[in-house]
N, C-alpha and C positions, 0 to 999 in steps of 0.2 A: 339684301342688307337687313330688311324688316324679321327674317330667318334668323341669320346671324344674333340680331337683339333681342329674338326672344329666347335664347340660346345660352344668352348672358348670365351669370350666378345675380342672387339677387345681391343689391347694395351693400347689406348690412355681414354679407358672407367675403363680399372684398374687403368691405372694412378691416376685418378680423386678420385678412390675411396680410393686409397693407401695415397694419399695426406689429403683427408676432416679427414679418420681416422688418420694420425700425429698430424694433428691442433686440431682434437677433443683430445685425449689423453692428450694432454700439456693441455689444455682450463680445462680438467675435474681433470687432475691431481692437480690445484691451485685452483678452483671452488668449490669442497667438502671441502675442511680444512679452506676456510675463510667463507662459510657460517655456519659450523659446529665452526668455531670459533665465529662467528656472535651470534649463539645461546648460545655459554659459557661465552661470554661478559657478562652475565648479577649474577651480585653479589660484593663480593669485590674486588674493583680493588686493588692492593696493590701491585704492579708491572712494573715500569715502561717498556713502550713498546720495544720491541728487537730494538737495536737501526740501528742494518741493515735494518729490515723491515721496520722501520722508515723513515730512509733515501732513501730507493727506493721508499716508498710511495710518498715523496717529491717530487722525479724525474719525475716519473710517474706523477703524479698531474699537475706539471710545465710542464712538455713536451706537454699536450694535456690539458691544461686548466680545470680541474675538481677543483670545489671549494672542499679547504679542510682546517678542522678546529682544531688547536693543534696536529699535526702528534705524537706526545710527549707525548701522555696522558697516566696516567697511565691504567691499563687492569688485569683482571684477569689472575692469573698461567695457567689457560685452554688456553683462547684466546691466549694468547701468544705464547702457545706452539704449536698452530694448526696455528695462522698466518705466524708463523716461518716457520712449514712444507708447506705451502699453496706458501712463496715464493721459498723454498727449493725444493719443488718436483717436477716442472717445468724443473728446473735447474740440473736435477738430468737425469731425462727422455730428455730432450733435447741433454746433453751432452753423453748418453747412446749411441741414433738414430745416433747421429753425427760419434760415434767410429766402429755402425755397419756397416755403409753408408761408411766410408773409407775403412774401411779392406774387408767386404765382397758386397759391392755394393747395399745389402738390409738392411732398417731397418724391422723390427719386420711386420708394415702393409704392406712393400712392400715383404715380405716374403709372408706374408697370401696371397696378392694378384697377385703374380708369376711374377713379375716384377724384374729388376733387371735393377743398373746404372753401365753403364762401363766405359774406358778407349777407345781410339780411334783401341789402338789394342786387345780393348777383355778382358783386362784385371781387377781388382777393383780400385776404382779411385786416391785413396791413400788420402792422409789427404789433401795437396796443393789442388788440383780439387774439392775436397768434400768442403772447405771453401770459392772457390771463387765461386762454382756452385750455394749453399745454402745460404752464411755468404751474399755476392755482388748479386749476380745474381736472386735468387729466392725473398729475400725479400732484400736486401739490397737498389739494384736501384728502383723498381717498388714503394717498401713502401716509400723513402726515395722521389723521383718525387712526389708521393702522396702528402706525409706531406709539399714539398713545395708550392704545389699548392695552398692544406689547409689556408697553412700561411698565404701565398702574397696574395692571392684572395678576404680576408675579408670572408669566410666560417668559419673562426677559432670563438668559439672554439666548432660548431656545431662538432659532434662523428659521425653523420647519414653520412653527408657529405663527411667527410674522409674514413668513409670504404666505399663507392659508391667509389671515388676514387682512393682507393685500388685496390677495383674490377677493373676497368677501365685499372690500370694501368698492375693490371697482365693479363688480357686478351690481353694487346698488346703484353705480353712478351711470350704466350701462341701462339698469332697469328704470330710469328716468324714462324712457322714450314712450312705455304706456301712459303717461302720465300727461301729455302734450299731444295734437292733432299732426303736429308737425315731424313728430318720433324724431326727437332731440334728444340725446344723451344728456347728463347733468353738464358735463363739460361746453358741449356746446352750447346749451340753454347760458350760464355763466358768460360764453365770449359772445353771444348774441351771432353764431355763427350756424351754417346750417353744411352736410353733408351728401354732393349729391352726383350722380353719374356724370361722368368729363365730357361727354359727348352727350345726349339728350339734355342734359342740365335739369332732370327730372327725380326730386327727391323718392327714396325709397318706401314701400309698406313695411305695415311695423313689424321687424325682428321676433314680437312675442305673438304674433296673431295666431301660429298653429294654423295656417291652414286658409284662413281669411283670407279673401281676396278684394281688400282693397286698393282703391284705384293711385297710380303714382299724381300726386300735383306738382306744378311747373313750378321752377323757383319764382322765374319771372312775374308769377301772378299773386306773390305772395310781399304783404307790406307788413312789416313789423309796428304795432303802434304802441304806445305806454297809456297804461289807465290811468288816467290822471285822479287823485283823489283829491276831495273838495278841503285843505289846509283850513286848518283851526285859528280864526284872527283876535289876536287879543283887547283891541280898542272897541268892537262894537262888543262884546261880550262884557269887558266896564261900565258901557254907555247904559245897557241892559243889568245887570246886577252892579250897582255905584257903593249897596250899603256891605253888600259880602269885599267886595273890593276894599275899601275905605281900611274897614276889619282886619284885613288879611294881611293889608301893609304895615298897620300898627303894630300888628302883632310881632310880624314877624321883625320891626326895627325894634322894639323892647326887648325882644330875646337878644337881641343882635349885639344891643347895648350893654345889658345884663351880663349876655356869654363874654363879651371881651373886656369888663370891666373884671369880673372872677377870674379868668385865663391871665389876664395880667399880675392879681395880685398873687396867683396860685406860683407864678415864673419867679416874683421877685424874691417871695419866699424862699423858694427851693433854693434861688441862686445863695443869697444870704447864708444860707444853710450849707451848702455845698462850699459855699468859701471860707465856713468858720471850721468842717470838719476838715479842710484840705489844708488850714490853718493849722490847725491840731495839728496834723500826720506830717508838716514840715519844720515844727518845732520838736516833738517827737526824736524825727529822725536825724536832724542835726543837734542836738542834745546825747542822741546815744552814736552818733559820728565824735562827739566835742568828746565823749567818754571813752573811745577808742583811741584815740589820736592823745592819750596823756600818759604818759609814758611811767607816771607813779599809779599808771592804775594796777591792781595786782590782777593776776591771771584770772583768775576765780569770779572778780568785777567784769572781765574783758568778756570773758565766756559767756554769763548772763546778759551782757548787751551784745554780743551776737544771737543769742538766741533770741532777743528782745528783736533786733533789728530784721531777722529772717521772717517771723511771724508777720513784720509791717509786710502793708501792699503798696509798698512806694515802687516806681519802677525802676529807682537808683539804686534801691536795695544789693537787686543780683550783681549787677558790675562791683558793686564796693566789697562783696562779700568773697565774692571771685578773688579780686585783687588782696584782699586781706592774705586769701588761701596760699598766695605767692609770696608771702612778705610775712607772713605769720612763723616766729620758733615754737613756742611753746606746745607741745602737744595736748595738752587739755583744752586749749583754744581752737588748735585744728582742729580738734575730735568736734568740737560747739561748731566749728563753721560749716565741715561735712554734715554735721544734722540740718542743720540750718539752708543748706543748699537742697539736700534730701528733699525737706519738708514743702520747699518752691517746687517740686516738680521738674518735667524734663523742657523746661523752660531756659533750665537754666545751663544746658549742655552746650548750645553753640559758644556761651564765653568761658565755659572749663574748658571746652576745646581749644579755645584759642589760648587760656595759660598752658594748657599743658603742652601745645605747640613751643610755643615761646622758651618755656623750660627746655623740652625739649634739645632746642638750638642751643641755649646756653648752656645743659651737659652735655653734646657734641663740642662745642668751642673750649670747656674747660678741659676736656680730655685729652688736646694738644698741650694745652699750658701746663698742665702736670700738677695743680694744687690740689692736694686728696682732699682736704678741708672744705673749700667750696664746692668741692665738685660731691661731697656728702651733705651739705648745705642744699644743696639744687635736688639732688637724692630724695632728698626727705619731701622737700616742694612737691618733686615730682609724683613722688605716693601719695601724696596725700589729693592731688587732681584724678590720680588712677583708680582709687579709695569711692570717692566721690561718685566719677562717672558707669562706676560698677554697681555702686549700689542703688543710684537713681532708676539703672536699665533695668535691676534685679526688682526694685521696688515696683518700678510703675511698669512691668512687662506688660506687654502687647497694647499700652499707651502711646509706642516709643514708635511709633512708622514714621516714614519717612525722615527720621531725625539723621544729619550731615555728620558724623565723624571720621571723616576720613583726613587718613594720616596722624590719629592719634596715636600717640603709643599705652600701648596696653599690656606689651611683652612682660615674661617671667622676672624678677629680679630675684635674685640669691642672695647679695649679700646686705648682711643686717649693720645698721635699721630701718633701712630700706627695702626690705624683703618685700616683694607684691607678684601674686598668682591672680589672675583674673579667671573668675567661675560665676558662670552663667549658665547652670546645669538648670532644665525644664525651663527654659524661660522663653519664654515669645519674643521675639527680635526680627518678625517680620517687617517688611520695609528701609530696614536701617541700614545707614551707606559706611562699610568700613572698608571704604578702596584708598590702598595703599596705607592700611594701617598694620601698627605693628604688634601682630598676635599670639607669638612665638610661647609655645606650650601652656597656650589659654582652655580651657574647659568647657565646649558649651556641649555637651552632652544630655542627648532629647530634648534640646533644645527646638522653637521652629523657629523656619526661616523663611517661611515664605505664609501667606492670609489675607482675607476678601480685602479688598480697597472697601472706598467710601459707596457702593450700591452693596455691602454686604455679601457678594457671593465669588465664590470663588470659579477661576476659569476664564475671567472675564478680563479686559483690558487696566482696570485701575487696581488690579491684584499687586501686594504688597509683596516685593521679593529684595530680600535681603542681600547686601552686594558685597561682594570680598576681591573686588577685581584689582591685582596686583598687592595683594593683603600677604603678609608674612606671616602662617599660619606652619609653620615647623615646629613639627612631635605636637601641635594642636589634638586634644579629645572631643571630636567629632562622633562620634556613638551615636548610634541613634537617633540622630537630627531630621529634620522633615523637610525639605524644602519644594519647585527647584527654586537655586539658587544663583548668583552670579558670582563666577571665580575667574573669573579671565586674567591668566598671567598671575594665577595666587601663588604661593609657594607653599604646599603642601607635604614637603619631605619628612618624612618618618610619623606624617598624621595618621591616626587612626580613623576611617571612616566604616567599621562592621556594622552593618544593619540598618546603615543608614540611607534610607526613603527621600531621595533627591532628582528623581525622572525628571525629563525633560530641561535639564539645569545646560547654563552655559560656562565650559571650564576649558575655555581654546587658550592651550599651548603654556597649561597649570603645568606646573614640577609637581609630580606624584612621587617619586622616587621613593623606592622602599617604603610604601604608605599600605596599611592595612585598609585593603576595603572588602574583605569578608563576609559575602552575602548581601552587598550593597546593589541596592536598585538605583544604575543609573540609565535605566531605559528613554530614548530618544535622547539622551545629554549628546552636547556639542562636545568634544573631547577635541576637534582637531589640531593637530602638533603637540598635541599633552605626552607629558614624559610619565613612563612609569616602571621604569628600571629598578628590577628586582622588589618589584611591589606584589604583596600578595591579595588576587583578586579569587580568593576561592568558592565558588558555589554564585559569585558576584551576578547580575542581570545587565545586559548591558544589550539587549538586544533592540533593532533600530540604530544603534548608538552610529554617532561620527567621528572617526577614529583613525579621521586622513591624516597622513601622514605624522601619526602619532609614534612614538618610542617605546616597545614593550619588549624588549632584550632580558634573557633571564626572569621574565613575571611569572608567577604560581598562579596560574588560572583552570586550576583542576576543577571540570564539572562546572564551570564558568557560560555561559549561555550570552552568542554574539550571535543570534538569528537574524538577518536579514539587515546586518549591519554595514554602513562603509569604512571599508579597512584597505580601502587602496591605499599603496606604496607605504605601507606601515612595517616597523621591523619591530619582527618576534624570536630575535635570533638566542640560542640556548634556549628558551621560554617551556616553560613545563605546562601543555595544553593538554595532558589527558583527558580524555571526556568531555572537552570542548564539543558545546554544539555552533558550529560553526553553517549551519543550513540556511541558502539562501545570503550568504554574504558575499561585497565585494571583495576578493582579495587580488585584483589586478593589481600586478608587480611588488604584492609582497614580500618580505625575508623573510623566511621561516627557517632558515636555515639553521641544524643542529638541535631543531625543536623536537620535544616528547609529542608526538601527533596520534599513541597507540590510542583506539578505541574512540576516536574524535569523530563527529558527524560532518562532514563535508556536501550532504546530498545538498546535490542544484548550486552549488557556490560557483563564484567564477574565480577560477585561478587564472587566467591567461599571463603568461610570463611571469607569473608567482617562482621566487626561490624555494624549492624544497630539497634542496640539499642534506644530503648525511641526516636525515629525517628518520623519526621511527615512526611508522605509519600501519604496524602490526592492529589488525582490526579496523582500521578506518574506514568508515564509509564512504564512498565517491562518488555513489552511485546517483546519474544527473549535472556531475559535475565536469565544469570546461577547462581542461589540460593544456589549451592552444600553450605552445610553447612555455609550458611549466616546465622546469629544472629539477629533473627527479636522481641525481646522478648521488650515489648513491643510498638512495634513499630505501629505509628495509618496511617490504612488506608482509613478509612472512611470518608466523609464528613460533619463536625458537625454542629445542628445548630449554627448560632452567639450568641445566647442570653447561652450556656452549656459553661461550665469550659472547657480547654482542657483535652478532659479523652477519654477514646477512646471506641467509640460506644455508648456513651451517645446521646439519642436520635440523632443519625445521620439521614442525611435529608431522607423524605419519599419516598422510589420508587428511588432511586439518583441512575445509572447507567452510567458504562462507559465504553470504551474498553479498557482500561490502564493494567489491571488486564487477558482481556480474552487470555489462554491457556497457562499462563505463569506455568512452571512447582514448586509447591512448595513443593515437594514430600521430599525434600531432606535438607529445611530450616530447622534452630534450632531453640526451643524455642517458637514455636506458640502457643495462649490458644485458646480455646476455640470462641471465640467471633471470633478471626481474621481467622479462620478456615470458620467461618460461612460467613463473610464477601467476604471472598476472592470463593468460592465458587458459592456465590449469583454473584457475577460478572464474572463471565465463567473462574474463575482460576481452576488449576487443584492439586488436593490434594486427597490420599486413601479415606479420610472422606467422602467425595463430593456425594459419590454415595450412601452411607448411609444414605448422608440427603436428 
C-alpha cells in the first residue's frame, strides 16, 4: 500500500485533472443536444422556438457580442426539444456537482480523481463555502476581472481574447498558493476551505516549488485562527482630546446648519422659477392653440402659429400638430405643419404613424362607398403624413434606429394632387422596422440598412438591422443598398436589387419574382421557400446561401456562384445556369429539369435523386459529384456541331475531349441510353458498360 501511495501523482496534478473533467462534462453535456439539434433543424419548422432558450440565447448573445439573427424563429418539434435539453442539461449536471461538492466535498471527477474539498476543521464544506469558493471565488472574480478588461480595453467583442484572459486571470488566482504555508489557491483562501488527498487526508506541497521537497501537513493538525486587530473606540479618545472634540462637533453642526439653510433657499428659488417659466410656456401654447381653433384666422396667421407652436417644447405640442395634419385643407398650412413636425425630430414618427394608419383605414372604407370627393380629401391627408414621415428619415438619417413604422403606407401614388414617390436614396435607415409596410416602387437606392447598435461596432449582438418582413416592396429601387437585412415574407416582384451588399440577410419565402439582382451579394442569406421566377440573378453571389425549397423556374443565373450552398428540393426548371458555379452544393432531389447546365461547375456537389432531365450539360464539370439516382434521361452531354438541331449526339465535334466527365461515378444514375453511356465512357467517366466497350 505504502508502494502504491508513493506512486500517486502529486495533489495539485489531480486537481488539474479533476477540474478540466468538470468543465469538459458541463461543455459536452450542452454540445451533443444542440449540434444534434443542429442536424434536426432541417424540415418543418412549425414550432415556435422554447422561449426560455430563446431568451437566454438573447443574454448570451448580448453579454459577449455574437451576431444573432431572429432568436424567435420558428424550429422543428426535434430541435426544439434537443435545444431545450442542450440548455437543461448543463443546469442539471452543474446543480448535481454543486449538491455533491457541499455535502460530501467531492463531485463525481473529484471522486475518480481521490481529491477531496474540506472545511478548516476537516470537515465537508457545507453549501455557504461551496458557493463562495465555486459561485465568487473560482469563476466569479477571475471571469468576471476578465470580462471587464474585455469590455474597457476595446478587445470586445473578439472571444480569442477573452478566454486568454480568462486564463490569465485564473492563473493568478492558482498562483495564490505561494503566497500562503498552506498552498491555498485564491479561491479556497476566500471559502476558507482547503484541498487535500480523500484517503490520507494529507494536504499537498506547493504546485510552484520546482522541485522542493517539502513535507505534506495533516489537515487534522491544522486550526484556522483570525488575527484580531485591536478596534479603534471612540469614548476614551474624547475623554483624551475633550477640546479637539468639542471643536470638531461645532463645526461640523454650523456647516450643517449653514449647508441646509442655502440648499433650501437655493430649491425654493428654482422651484419659483421653474413655475413662472412653465407658467409662461402654458399660456403660450394655449394662446397659439386659441389662434388655431378660430376659424376667421387667415391662412397666413395659421401658418405662423404652427410654426410658433412646433418651436415650443411643450410635450402637447407633437400630438396637436399631428392631429392638425389630419384636419388641416389648406396647403400652405400643411406645408407649416410638415416643417414644423420636421423641425421635432423623429420623435414625432410614432404619432404620424398612427394618423397615417388611421387615414389609411378611412381611404380603404371610402373606396367601397364610391365618394371621389372625400376619398381625395383623405388623398391629400394622406400625402401630406407620407411627405412628413419621408423627410424626417431623410433629415435625421442614421438618427432613426430602432424607430416602429410598420404598416405604414409609403407606396407610389399617381394620381394628382395626391402624387407621392417615396425616395430615400443614400440614407442610413439602419434599424428601422417597416414590417408589413407598404413600399410599392419606393427608392432607397445606397441606401443602408443595416449599422453598429449602442457598443458602436458592428458584428455584435445590438447591431441595427433594418426589417421589411412582409413589406410590399414591388418594382421597389433597391441598388445598391448595404445591409443584411430582414425580408421575411417581403414582396419583392419586379424589384431591382443589382449590386446590392446584403450577406447574410434573412428573406424566407420573399416573392423575388422577375426581380433584378445582378451582381448582388447575398452570401450565407436565408432564402428558404423564396420565389424567384424569371428573375435575373447574373454574375449574383449567393454562395453558402439557403435556398431550401426555394422557386427558381426560368431564373437568368449565368456565371451566378451557389458554392457550397443548400439547394435541396429547390426547382430550376427551364432556368438558364450557364457558368453556374454550383461546387460543393446540396442539390438532393432537385428540378433541374429543361435547365441550360452547359459549362456549369458541379465538382463535389451532391445530386442524389436531383432531376436533370432534358438538360444541356455540354461542358459540365462533375467531376466528385454524387449521381445516386440522378435522372439524367435525356440529358445532352456532348458538344454539338453549330450548323445540328439541338439533339443529343448528333454529329458532335470530332475527337472533342475533356476532363469534366473523367472518373465521375455513374454507376448509380437513372435513365441513361445508350449514346450517353457511350459518350460518357469515351471521356474517362465510369459506368459497368465502360469495360465492355
Amino acid at each position: 500500500m505504502s508502494e502504491l501511495k508513493s506512486k500517486q501523482l502529486p495533489i495539485w496534478v489531480r486537481r488539474c485533472g479533476a477540474w478540466t473533467t468538470e468543465v469538459s462534462l458541463i461543455l459536452v453535456s450542452g454540445a451533443v443536444p444542440f449540434w444534434l439539434g443542429q442536424l434536426g433543424s432541417f424540415g418543418n419548422k412549425s414550432v415556435p422556438l422554447n422561449p426560455v432558450v430563446a431568451k437566454t440565447t438573447e443574454v448570451i448573445a448580448n453579454t459577449f457580442g455574437i451576431p444573432l439573427r431572429n432568436p424567435y424563429q420558428k424550429v422543428t418539434p426535434l430541435a426544439n426539444l434537443l435545444w431545450s435539453g442542450a440548455l437543461l442539461a448543463p443546469t442539471i449536471i452543474v446543480s448535481w456537482q454543486l449538491y455533491l461538492l457541499a455535502t460530501t466535498g467531492q463531485t463525481l471527477p473529484k471522486r475518480w480523481f481521490e481529491v477531496r474539498v474540506v472545511s478548516a476543521l476537516g470537515n465537508s464544506p457545507g453549501w455557504k463555502r461551496t458557493l463562495i469558493r465555486e459561485g465568487l471565488g473560482k469563476w466569479g472574480l477571475p471571469m468576471g476581472t476578465a470580462y471587464l478588461i474585455w469590455h474597457l480595453s476595446g478587445a470586445f467583442p473578439s472571444l480569442g481574447i477573452l478566454l486568454l484572459l480568462g486564463g490569465l486571470t485564473s492563473l493568478v488566482d492558482i498562483y495564490f498558493v505561494r503566497l500562503n504555508k498552506l498552498h491555498r489557491t485564491g479561491h479556497d483562501q476566500l471559502g476558507n476551505t482547503l484541498v487535500v488527498d480523500a484517503r490520507s487526508g494529507q494536504l499537498d506541497s506547493n504546485p510552484f516549488s520546482f522541485g522542493n521537497t517539502e513535507k505534506q501537513i495533516s489537515v487534522t493538525t491544522i486550526i484556522l485562527s483570525e488575527q484580531k486587530s485591536e478596534n479603534f473606540r471612540l469614548w476614551p479618545w474624547i475623554q483624551q482630546n475633550p477640546g479637539i472634540a468639542i471643536l470638531t462637533v461645532t463645526t461640523v453642526g454650523i456647516l450643517s446648519v449653514l449647508g441646509t439653510i442655502f440648499g433650501t433657499q437655493v430649491y425654493i428659488q428654482d422651484q419659483a422659477n421653474w413655475r413662472v417659466l412653465k407658467q409662461q410656456d402654458n399660456d403660450m401654447f394655449l394662446a397659439l392653440v386659441n389662434k388655431l381653433s378660430l376659424t376667421s384666422t387667415q391662412p397666413q396667421e395659421r401658418r405662423v402659429a404652427v410654426l410658433a407652436l412646433g418651436a415650443t417644447k411643450d410635450p402637447r405640442a407633437i400630438p396637436l400638430l399631428v392631429d392638425l395634419l389630419g384636419q388641416e385643407k389648406e396647403q400652405s398650412v400643411l406645408d407649416g405643419i410638415q416643417l414644423s413636425l420636421v423641425s421635432a425630430g423623429p420623435t414625432v414618427l410614432p404619432e404620424l404613424r398612427r394618423l397615417n394608419q388611421a387615414l389609411k383605414n378611412d381611404l380603404d372604407s371610402l373606396s367601397y362607398a364610391g365618394n371621389t370627393k372625400e376619398q381625395l380629401v383623405v388623398s391629400i391627408k394622406l400625402r401630406a403624413t407620407q411627405k412628413a414621415i419621408a423627410k424626417v428619415l431623410k433629415v435625421y438619417s442614421g438618427s432613426v434606429k430602432d424607430v416602429d413604422l410598420s404598416r405604414v403606407d409609403l407606396g407610389q401614388v399617381t394620381s394628382t394632387p395626391a402624387s407621392f414617390t417615396l425616395i430615400l436614396e443614400n440614407t442610413d435607415l439602419s434599424g428601422v422596422k417597416f414590417r408589413g409596410a407598404i413600399l410599392n416602387q419606393a427608392s432607397f437606392k445606397n441606401s443602408r440598412f443595416y449599422g453598429p447598435g449602442k457598443d458602436n461596432r458592428l458584428g455584435t449582438f445590438d447591431d441595427s438591422i433594418a426589417d421589411f418582413s412582409g413589406a410590399n416592396l414591388i418594382e421597389a429601387n433597391l441598388t445598391g443598398i448595404m445591409g443584411p437585412v430582414f425580408m421575411e415574407r417581403a414582396d419583392l416582384f419586379r424589384a431591382t436589387l443589382n449590386k446590392a451588399k446584403i450577406p447574410d440577410s434573412v428573406m424566407t419565402k420573399a416573392n423575388l419574382s422577375r426581380a433584378k439582382l445582378i451582381e448582388t451579394d447575398l452570401q450565407r442569406a436565408n432564402l428558404t421557400g423564396a420565389s424567384f421566377t424569371g428573375a435575373d440573378l447574373g454574375s449574383a453571389n449567393l454562395s453558402e446561401a439557403k435556398l431550401y425549397q426555394a422557386t427558381l423556374s426560368k431564373v437568368k443565373a449565368e456565371g451566378t456562384i451557389f458554392q457550397s450552398s443548400d439547394l435541396r428540393e429547390s426547382n430550376w426548371q427551364g432556368a438558364n445556369l450557364s457558368g453556374a458555379n454550383f461546387s460543393r452544393a446540396n442539390l438532393k432531389k432537385a428540378n433541374l429539369s429543361s435547365a441550360k447546365l452547359n459549362n456549369t461547375d458541379f465538382r463535389n456537389a451532391q445530386l442524389q435523386n436531383a432531376n436533370l432531365q432534358n438538360t444541356d450539360l455540354s461542358l459540365a464539370d462533375l467531376r466528385g459529384a454524387n449521381l445516386s439516382g440522378t435522372d439524367l434521361k435525356g440529358a445532352k452531354f456532348a458538344v454539338t456541331k453549330p450548323t445540328q438541331e439541338e439533339q443529343f449526339l448528333t454529329n458532335p465535334l470530332d475527337g472533342f475531349k475533356s476532363e469534366n466527365l473523367k472518373g465521375v461515378n455513374f454507376n448509380f444514375a437513372k435513365n441513361l441510353n445508350q449514346n450517353q453511356i457511350n459518350y460518357i465512357c469515351q471521356q474517362g467517366g465510369v459506368h459497368e458498360q465502360c469495360e465492355s466497350n
